[in-house]
MIVOKOL-868177 format. One line per 10 residues: number of its first residue (from 1); their letters; for each residue x, y, z of C-alpha. Coordinates in steps of 0.5 Angstrom, whole numbers, plus 500, padded with zeros to 3 digits. Layout:
% MIVOKOL-868177
NUM) a) X/Y/Z | ...
This chain:
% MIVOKOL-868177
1) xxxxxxxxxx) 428/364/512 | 433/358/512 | 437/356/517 | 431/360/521 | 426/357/527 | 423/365/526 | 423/371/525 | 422/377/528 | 423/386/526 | 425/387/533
11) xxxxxxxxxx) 429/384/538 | 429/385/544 | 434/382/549 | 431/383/557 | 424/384/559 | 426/390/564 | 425/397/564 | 429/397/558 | 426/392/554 | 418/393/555
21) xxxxxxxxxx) 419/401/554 | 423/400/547 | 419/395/545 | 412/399/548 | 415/405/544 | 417/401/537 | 410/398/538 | 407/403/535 | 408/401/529 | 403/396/527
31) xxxxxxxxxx) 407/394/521 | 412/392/526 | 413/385/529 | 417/385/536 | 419/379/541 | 421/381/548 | 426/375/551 | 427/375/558 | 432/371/561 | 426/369/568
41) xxxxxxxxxx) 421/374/570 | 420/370/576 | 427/373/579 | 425/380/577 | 429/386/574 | 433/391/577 | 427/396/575 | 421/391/579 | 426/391/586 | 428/399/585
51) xxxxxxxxxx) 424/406/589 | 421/406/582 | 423/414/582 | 424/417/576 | 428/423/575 | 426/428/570 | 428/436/569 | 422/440/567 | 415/436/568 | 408/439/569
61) xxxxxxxxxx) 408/435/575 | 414/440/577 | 411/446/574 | 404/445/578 | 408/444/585 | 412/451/583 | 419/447/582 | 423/451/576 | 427/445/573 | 429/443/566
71) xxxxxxxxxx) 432/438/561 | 439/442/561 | 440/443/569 | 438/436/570 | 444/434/565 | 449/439/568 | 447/436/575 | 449/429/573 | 455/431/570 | 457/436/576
81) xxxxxxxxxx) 457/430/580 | 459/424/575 | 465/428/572 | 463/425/566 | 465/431/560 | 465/425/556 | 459/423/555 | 455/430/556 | 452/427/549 | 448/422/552
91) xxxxxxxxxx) 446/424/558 | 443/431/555 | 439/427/550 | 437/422/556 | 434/429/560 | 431/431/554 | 427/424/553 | 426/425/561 | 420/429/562 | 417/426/555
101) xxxxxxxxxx) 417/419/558 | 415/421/565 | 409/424/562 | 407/419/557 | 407/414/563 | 402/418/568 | 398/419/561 | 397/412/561 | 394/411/567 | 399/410/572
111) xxxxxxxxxx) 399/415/579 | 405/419/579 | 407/426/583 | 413/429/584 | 417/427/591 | 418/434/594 | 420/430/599 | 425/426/597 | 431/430/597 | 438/427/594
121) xxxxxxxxxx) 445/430/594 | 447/433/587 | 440/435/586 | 439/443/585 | 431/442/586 | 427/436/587 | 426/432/581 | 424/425/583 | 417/423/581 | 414/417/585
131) xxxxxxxxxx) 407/414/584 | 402/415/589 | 403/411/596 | 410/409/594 | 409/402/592 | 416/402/588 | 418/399/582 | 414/392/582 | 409/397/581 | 411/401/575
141) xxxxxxxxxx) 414/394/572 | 407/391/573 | 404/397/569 | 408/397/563 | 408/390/563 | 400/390/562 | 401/395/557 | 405/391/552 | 400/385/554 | 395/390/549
151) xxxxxxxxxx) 399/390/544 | 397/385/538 | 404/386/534 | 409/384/541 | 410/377/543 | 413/377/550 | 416/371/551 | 418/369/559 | 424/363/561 | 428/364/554
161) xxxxxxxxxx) 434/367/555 | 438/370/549 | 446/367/549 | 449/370/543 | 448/374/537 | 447/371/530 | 452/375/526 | 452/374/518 | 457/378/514 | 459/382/519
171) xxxxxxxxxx) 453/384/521 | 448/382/527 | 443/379/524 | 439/376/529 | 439/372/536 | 440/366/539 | 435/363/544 | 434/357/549 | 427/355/551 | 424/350/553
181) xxxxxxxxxx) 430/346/553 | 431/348/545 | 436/353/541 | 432/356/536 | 435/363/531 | 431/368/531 | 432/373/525 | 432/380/526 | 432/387/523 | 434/390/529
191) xxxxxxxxxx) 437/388/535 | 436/392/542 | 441/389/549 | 436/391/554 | 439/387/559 | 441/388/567 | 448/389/568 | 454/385/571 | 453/385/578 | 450/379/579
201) xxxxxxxxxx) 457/376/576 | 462/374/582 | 467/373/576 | 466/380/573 | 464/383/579 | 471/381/580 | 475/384/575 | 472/390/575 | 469/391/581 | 474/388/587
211) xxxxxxxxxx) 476/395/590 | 469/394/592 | 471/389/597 | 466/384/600 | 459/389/599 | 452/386/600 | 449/384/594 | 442/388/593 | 440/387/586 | 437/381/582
221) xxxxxxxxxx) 441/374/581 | 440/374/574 | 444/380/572 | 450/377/569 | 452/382/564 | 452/376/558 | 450/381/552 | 458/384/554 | 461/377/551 | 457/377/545
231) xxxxxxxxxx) 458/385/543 | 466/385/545 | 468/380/537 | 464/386/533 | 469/391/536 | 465/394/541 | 468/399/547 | 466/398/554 | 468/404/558 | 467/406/567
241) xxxxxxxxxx) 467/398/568 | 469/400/575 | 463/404/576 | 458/401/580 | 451/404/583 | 452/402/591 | 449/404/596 | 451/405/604 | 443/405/607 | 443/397/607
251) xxxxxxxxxx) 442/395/615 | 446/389/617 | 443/382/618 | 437/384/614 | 439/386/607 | 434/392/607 | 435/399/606 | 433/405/610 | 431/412/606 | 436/416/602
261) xxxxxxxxxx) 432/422/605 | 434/420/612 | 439/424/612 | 436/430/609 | 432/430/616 | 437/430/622 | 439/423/622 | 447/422/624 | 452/416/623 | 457/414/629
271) xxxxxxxxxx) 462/408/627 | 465/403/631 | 469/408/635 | 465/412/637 | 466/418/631 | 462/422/627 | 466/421/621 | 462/425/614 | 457/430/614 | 451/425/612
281) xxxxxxxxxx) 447/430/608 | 453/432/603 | 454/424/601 | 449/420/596 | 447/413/597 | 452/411/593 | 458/415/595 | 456/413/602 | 457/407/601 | 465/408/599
291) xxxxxxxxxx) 465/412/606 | 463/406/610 | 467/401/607 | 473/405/610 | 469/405/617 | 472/400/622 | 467/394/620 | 465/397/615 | 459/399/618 | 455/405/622
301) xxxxxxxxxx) 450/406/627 | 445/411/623 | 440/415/629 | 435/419/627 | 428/421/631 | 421/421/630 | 420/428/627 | 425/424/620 | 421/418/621 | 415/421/620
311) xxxxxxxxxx) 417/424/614 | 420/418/611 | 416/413/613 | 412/412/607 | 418/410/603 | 417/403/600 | 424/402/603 | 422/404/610 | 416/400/610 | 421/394/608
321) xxxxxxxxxx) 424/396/614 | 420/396/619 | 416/389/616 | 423/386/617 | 425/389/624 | 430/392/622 | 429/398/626 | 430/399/632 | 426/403/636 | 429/407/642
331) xxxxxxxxxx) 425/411/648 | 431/415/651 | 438/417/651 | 441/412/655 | 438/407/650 | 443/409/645 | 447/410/648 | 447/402/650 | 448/400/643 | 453/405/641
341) xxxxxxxxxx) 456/402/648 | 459/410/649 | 456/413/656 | 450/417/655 | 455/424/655 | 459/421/650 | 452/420/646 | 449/427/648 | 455/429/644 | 455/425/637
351) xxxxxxxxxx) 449/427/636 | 449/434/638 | 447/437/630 | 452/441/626 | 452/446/623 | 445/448/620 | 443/442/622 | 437/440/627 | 438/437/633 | 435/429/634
361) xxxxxxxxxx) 430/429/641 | 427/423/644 | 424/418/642 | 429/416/637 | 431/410/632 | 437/406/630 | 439/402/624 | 447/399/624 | 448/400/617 | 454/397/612
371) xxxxxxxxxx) 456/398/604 | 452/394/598 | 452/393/591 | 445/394/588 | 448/395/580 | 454/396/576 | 454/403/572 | 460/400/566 | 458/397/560 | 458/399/552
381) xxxxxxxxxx) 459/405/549 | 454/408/545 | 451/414/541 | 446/419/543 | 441/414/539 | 443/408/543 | 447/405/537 | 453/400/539 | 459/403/538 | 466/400/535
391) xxxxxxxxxx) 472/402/536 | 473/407/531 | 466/410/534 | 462/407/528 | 455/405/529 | 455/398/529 | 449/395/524 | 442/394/527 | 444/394/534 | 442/398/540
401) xxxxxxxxxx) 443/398/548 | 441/401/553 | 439/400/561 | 445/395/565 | 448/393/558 | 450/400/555 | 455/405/560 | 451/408/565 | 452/416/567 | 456/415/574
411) xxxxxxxxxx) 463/417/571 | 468/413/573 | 468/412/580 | 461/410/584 | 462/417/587 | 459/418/581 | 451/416/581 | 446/420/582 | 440/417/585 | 435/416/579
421) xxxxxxxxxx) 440/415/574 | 439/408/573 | 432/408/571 | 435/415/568 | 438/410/563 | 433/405/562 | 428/409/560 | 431/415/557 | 434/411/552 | 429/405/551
431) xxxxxxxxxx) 425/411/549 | 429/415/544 | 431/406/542 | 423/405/540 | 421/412/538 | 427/410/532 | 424/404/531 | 417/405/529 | 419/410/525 | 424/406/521
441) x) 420/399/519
């Protein structure tokens, strides 16, 4: 082993969703060694600070709620909305893994159930699953984290950031890892790039993100899109570097997010000028936020009553919310009026439902929103199995990715996302990543 500090079968480079997954996955090989290296837990991850919905076509969770879904008309959802023909592949074999891996997580003890009500645009029927009581991802990440703490042959090691790849002959041979002030090389037999994207990098958010303008940052600081620099002298690909997961749901001046279902529940959106500008409930989050950037201001008040409060109160993000102030309640309509600084029959007017929609009564709430960036949706091209392509679409020896670091499933265009799809990728891909590995020690 010379030239060596240690060695390992697998590494794996982030301790997100990703990461903890491929490594629970590939753990069940006992023959396997396995080293997790997280650049810092005490930022969090993108998983931990997300609804920690899961989406899936075909669960039981779905079948016992009466709900008729499969692995296949959830990939022909995604696509419809990503445009993405392309990469039908991948995001077939991600639907396929879905169900599979929701159920293994309930299966190991973790309270899941399928949000019936958690309506999403592009979402022929509901398919996001939640763990009772709605506590998010900090919850799911701490759960999987106590699972991989189980396992004998895996070493999570936290405060250790991997800084580049170690390639020998041409092939990646392993990673190179600071700690504790330290370098150290660590050899591997496979490498799995499991870290958060780039959209905590000013300098790439820049290169490829600057028609996003100045959105407000909703993701973790260290999602810096290392792994990118690393891969690129191998001759992998990147692809959609312009796409993002964005939100238009963030509240001005307080960073928070109202719920997504808001608009599913007769919440409308009036901007600066005194205009209803979009049908709210034909956009998703990410698509919303392209709308309210071309607002004047870049913002909107959104309205709702107490009938869409009740039924979304409960979500993780209302709670966050309303611990923070960041909604304000309104007895009448006159106090809407005011905010909006349109006169009361002007307002009567705004709020007057479209087609098919129910109209807002008294008393009602109010959240002046504006557009973010919670994630980037570019990254590497990979195969089905999770292997780093090259140029000629050759599998690159030993190293997989998934998560933030491989190319996500909006298509080109932020338009693209469909909410889950994050978690889609992190976990879908982890568990096709690990299942491979533990087969081939």
């Amino acid at each position: 082993m010379s030239g060596w500090d240690s060695e390992v079968d697998v590494a794996v480079v982030g301790g997100g969703a990703c990461g903890v997954m491929s490594a629970l996955r590939a753990a069940r090989n006992p023959d396997l060694v396995i080293a997790v290296f997280e650049k810092s837990t005490r930022e969090g991850c993108n998983a931990a600070i997300s609804s920690g919905s899961l989406a899936a076509g075909g669960t039981r969770f779905q079948a016992a709620a009466g709900i008729e879904d499969s692995p296949q008309r959830h990939a022909e959802d995604i696509i419809a909305a990503s445009g993405d023909e392309e990469w039908r592949p991948v995001v077939e074999a991600l639907c396929a893994a879905a169900p599979e891996f929701v159920e293994w997580i309930a299966d190991t003890g973790y309270p899941m159930e399928i949000g019936t009500d958690m309506p999403r645009a592009g979402m022929s029927v509901p398919r996001l699953h939640t763990d009772v009581g709605r506590l998010g991802g900090v919850r799911l990440m701490r759960h999987l984290r106590t699972l991989l703490d189980a396992c004998d042959n895996v070493a999570f090691v936290d405060e250790a950031p991997v800084v580049d790849l170690v390639v020998e002959d041409g092939e990646v041979a392993g990673v190179v890892v600071q700690q504790n002030g330290t370098t150290q090389r660590v050899r591997a037999n496979a490498v799995v790039l499991a870290s958060d994207g780039f959209a905590g990098s000013p300098a790439l958010v820049k290169e490829h993100l600057s028609h996003l303008g100045a959105p407000f940052y909703g993701g973790v600081s260290t999602a810096t899109g290392d792994a990118l620099a690393w891969v690129l002298p191998l001759g992998a690909r990147l692809r959609n570097m312009g796409a993002g997961l964005r939100s238009g749901l963030v509240v001005v001046d307080h960073g928070t997010r109202v719920s997504p279902a808001l608009p599913f529940n007769g919440a409308v959106l009036v901007n600066l000028d005194g205009e209803r500008f979009v049908e709210e409930d034909t956009k998703g989050y990410s698509s919303m936020a392209g709308v309210l950037q071309r607002q004047p201001g870049e913002r909107a008040a959104m309205i709702w009553d107490a009938t869409a409060m009740e039924a979304t109160r409960e979500s993780e993000m209302m709670r966050e919310c309303l611990a923070a102030g960041a909604i304000r309640d309104r007895a009448a309509l006159a106090d809407v009026a005011a905010d909006l600084g349109r006169t009361v029959e002007e307002t009567e007017r705004l709020l007057a439902p479209l087609p098919g929609r129910r109209a807002l009564t008294a008393p009602y709430h109010l959240a002046w929103v504006t557009h973010g960036l919670l994630a980037t949706q570019g990254g590497l091209v990979i195969d089905p199995s999770g292997r780093v392509l090259d140029a000629s679409g050759t599998p690159i020896p030993r190293l997989f990715a998934g998560g933030g670091t491989a190319c996500g499933l909006a298509g080109a265009h932020s338009d693209g996302y469909m909410s889950g799809n994050g978690l889609l990728s992190a976990f879908g891909m982890a568990w096709i990543i690990g299942n491979a590995l533990s087969r081939t020690a």
